[in-house]
C-alpha positions, 0 to 999 in steps of 0.5 A: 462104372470102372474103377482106376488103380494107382497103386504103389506108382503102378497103374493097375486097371484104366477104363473110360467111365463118366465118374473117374477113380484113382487110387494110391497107397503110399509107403512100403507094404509091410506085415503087421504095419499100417499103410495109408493111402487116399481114393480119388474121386472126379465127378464129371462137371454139372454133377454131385453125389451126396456127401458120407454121412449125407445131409438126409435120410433119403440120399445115397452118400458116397462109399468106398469099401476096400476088402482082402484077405489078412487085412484088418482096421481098414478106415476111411475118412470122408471130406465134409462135402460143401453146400448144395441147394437142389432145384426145389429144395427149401435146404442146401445139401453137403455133396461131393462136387469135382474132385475129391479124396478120402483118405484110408488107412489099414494094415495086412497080417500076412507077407506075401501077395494079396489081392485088394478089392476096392470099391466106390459106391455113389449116386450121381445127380445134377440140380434138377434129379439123381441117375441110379446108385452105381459103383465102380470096382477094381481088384489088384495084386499087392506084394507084402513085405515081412 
């Protein structure tokens, strides 16, 4: 799976996968300053993965990691996902259905160019069974301000 960029109004990778991801950092990138942004996630229609933290120990939630170097604090917050009755469960689980965004937030020490790499970990299910955990990527060039 592939993993979409826009970033700073700029697209910076677009490959057809069945689970579509954007992401966007909003405000000037500066040295030392914090920087918010938010990852997209579409799930195709029919389909869900398990909400971050997941309702039970068994299922895969949805991760998002983003790494660099000089960046530090990076923190995501995930939805709370909606109720979900599988086929044959006796309870409904909190999943991540359509489309959905988790805010981030973190900062880089240095000025300069950086490359960031995101990445989008999830398990894709219908209502009668899951596919195999997969995960969508993308590294990009940011410029830093002082």
């Amino acid at each position: 799976m592939a993993l979409s960029a826009l970033v700073l109004g700029l697209a910076v990778a677009a490959v057809a996968s069945p689970v579509k991801t954007t992401v966007k950092i909003t405000g000037p990138l500066v040295a030392g300053k914090t920087f918010r942004g938010q990852v997209f996630i579409v799930f195709p229609a029919g389909y869900h993965a398990y909400a971050n933290p997941p309702s039970d120990e068994y299922q895969i939630p949805v991760k998002v990691t983003l790494t660099g170097a000089n960046l530090k604090n990076v923190k995501f917050v995930y939805p709370k996902g909606t109720d979900f009755l599988m086929n044959g469960e006796e309870k409904p689980s909190k999943v991540y259905q359509g489309t959905v965004a988790v805010p981030f937030s973190g900062s880089l020490t240095k000025a300069g160019k950086v490359s960031l790499a995101f990445k989008v970990e999830y398990q894709m299910c219908d209502e009668h069974a899951c596919l195999p955990p997969d995960a969508a990527k993308s590294t990009f060039t940011l410029v830093v301000k002082k």
